[in-house]
MIMI-185866 format. One line per 2 residues: number of its first residue (from 1); their letters; for each residue x, y, z of N, C-alpha, C. Coordinates in nm, 2 decimals. Example, Ala and Ser with C-alpha at 12.3 -4.5 7.8 and 13.67 -1.06 7.14 Angstrom:
% residues 2
1 = AS = 1.32:-0.57:0.78:1.23:-0.45:0.78:1.32:-0.33:0.78 | 1.28:-0.22:0.71:1.37:-0.11:0.71:1.29:0.00:0.79
END
This chain:
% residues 116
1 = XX = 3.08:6.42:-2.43:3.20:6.35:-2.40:3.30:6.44:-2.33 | 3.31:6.56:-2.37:3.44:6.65:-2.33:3.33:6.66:-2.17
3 = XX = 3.20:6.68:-2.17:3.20:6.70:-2.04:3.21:6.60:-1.90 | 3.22:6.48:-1.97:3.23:6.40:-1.87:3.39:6.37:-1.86
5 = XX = 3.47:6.39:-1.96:3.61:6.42:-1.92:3.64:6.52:-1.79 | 3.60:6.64:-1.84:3.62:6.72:-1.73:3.56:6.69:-1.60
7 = XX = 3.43:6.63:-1.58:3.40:6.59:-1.45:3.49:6.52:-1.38 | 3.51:6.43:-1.47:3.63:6.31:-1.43:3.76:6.36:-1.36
9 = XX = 3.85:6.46:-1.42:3.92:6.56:-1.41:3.92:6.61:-1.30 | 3.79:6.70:-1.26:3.78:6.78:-1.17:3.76:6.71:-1.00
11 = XX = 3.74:6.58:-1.08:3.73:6.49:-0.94:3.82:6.44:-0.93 | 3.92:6.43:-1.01:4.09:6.41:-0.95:4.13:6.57:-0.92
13 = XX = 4.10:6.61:-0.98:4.26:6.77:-0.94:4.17:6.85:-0.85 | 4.03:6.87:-0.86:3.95:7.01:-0.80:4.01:7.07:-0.71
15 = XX = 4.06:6.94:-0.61:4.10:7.01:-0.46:4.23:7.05:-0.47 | 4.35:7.00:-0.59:4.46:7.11:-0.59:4.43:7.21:-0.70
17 = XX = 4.32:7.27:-0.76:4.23:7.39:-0.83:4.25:7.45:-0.74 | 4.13:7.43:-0.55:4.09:7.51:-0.52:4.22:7.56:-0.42
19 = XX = 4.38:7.54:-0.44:4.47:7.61:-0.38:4.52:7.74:-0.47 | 4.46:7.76:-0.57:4.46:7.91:-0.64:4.31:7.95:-0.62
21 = XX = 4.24:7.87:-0.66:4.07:7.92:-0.63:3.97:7.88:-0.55 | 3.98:7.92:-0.43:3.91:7.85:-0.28:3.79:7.86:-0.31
23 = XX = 3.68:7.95:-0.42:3.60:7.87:-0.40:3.53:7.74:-0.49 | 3.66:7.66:-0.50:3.61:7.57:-0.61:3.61:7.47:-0.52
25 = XX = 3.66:7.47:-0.33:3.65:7.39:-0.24:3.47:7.29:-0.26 | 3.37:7.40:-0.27:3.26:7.35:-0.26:3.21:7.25:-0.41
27 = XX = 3.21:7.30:-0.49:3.18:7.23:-0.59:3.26:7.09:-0.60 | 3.38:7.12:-0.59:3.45:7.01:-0.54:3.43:6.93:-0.47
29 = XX = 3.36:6.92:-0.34:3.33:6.84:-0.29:3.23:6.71:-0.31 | 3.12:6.86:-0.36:3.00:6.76:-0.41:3.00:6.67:-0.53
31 = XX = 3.15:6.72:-0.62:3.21:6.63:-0.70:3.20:6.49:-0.68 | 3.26:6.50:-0.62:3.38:6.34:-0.51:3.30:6.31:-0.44
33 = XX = 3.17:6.35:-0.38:3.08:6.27:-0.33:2.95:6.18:-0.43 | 2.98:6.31:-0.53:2.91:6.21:-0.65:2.96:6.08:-0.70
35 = XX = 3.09:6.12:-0.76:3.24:6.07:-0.82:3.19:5.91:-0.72 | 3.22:5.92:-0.61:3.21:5.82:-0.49:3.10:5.74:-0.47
37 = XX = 2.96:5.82:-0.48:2.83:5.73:-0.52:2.83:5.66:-0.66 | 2.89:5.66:-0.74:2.89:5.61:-0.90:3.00:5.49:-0.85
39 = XX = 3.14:5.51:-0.79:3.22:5.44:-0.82:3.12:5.33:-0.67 | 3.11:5.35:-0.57:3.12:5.29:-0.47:2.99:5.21:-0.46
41 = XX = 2.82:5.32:-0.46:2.72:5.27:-0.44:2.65:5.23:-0.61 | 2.69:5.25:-0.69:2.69:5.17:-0.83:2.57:5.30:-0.85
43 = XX = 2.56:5.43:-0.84:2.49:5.58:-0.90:2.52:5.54:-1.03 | 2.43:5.56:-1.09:2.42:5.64:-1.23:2.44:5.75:-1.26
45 = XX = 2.56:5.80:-1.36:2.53:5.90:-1.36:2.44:5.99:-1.48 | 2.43:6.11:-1.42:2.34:6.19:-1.48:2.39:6.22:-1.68
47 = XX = 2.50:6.23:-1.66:2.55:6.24:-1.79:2.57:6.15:-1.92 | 2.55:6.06:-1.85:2.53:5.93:-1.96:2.42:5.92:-2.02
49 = XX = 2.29:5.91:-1.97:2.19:5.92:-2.01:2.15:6.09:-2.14 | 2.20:6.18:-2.07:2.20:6.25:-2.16:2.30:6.28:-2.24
51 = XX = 2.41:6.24:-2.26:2.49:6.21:-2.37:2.38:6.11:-2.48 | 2.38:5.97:-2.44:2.30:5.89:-2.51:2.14:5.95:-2.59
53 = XX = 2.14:6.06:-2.51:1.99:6.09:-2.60:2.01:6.20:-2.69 | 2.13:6.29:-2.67:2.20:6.38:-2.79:2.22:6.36:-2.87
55 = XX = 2.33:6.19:-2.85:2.37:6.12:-2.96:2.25:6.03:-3.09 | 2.11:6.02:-3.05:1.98:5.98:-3.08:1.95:6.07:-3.16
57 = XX = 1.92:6.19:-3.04:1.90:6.36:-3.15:1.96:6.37:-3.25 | 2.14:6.34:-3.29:2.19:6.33:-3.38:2.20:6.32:-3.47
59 = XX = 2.14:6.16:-3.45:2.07:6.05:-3.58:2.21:5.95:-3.50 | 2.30:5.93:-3.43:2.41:5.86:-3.41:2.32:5.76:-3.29
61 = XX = 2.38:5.62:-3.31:2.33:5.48:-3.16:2.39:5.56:-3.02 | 2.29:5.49:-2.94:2.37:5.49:-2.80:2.45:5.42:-2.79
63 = XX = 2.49:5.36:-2.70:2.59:5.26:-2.67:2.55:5.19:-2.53 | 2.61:5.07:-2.49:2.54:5.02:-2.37:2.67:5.00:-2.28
65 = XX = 2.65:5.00:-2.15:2.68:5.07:-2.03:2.75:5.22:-2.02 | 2.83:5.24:-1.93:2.82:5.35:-1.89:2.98:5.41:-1.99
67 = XX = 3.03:5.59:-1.99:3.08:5.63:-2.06:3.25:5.56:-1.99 | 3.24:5.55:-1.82:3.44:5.51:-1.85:3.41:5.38:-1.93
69 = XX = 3.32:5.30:-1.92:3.34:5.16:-2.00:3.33:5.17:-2.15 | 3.26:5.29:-2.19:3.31:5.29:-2.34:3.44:5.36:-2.39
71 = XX = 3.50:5.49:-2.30:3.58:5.58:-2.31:3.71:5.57:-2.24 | 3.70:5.51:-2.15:3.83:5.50:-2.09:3.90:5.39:-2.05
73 = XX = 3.77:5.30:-1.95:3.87:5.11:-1.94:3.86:5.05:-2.06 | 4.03:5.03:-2.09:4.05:4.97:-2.24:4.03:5.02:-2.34
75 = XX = 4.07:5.18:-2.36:4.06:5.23:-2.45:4.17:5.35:-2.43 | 4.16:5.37:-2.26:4.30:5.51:-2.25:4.39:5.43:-2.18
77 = XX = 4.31:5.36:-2.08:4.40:5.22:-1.99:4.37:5.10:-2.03 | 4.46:4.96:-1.98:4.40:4.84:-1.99:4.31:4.84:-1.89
79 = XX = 4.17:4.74:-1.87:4.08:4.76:-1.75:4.18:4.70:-1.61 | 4.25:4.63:-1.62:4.34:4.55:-1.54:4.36:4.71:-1.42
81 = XX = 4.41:4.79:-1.45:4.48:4.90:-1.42:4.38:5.02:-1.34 | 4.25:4.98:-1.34:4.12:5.05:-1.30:4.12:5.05:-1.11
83 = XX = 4.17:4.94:-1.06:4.25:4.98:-0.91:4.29:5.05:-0.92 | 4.45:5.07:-0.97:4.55:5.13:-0.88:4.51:5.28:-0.96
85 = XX = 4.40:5.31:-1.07:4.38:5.43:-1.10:4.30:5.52:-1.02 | 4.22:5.44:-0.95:4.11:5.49:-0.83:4.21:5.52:-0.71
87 = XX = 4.27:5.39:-0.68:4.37:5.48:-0.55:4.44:5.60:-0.61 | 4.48:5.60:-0.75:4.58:5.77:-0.79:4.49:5.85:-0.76
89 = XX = 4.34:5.83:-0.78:4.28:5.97:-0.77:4.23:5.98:-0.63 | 4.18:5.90:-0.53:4.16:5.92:-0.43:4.29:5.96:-0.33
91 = XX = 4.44:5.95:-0.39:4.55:6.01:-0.34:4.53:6.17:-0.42 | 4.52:6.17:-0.53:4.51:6.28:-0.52:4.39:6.43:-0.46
93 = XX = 4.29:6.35:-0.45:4.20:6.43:-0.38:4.20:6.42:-0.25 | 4.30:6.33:-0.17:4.34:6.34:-0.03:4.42:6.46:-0.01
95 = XX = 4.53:6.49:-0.14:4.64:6.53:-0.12:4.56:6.70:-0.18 | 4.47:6.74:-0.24:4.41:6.84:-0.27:4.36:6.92:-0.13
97 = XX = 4.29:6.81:-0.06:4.22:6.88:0.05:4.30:6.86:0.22 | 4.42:6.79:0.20:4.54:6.82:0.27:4.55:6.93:0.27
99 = XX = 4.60:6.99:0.18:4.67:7.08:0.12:4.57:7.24:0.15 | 4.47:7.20:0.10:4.36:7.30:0.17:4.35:7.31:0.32
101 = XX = 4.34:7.24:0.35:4.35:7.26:0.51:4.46:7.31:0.60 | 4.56:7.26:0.54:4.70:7.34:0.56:4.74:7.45:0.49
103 = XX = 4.69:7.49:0.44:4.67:7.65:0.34:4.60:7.71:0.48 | 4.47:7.69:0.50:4.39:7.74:0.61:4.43:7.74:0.72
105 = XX = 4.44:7.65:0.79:4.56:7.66:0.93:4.64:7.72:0.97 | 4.72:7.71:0.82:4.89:7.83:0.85:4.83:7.94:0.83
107 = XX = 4.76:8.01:0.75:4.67:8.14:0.73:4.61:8.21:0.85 | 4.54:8.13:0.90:4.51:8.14:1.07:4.59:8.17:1.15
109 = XX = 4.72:8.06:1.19:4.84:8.03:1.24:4.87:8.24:1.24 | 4.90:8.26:1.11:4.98:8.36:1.08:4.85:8.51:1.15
111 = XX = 4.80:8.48:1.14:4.69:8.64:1.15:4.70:8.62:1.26 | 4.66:8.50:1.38:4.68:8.46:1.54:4.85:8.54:1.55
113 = XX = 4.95:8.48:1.55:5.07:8.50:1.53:5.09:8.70:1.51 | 5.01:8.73:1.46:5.05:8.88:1.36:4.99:8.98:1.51
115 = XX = 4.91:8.93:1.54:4.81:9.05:1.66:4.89:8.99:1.78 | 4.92:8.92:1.82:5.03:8.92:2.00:5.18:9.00:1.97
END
């Protein structure tokens, strides 16, 4: 459970992470490409399945469909609210790798700028 929190997580914030830690650029990405196959091309993810067979290992049930439907729509949000939560995070991961690119530009900018 905690690790699909943090996946979740890291696919909203990674890209403002990797403005202290640039190389979290990469992992990040392949994040939000995942993140974006599950939400967009209906992926499964990998972590559900093996959650559900830990919980077996246990001795505890699975549960049926996937972990935001049991963990998060209508449980942390109303599901009504599951739009405008995907635009927050796809603003925020716009706004991560903005932000990275204009970190890199002006960096450039400045070392071009520093030798004339």
């Amino acid at each position: 459970v905690l690790l699909h929190f943090g996946f979740i997580l890291f696919v909203a914030v990674g890209g403002l992470l990797a403005w202290r830690w640039s190389w979290l650029r990469w992992p990040h990405l392949a994040s939000v490409a995942w993140g974006a196959g599950i939400v967009l091309i209906g992926w499964d993810c990998p972590l559900t399945p093996l959650e559900k067979h830990l919980r077996r290992l246990s001795g505890e049930q699975g549960y049926a469909g996937g972990f935001v439907d049991r963990y998060i729509e209508g449980v942390i949000y109303p599901e009504s609210f599951t739009a405008v939560l995907r635009i927050l995070v796809a603003v925020l991961i716009a706004v991560g790798w903005i932000g990275l690119y204009r970190r890199r530009a002006g960096g450039r900018a400045r070392l071009v700028g520093s030798s004339s």
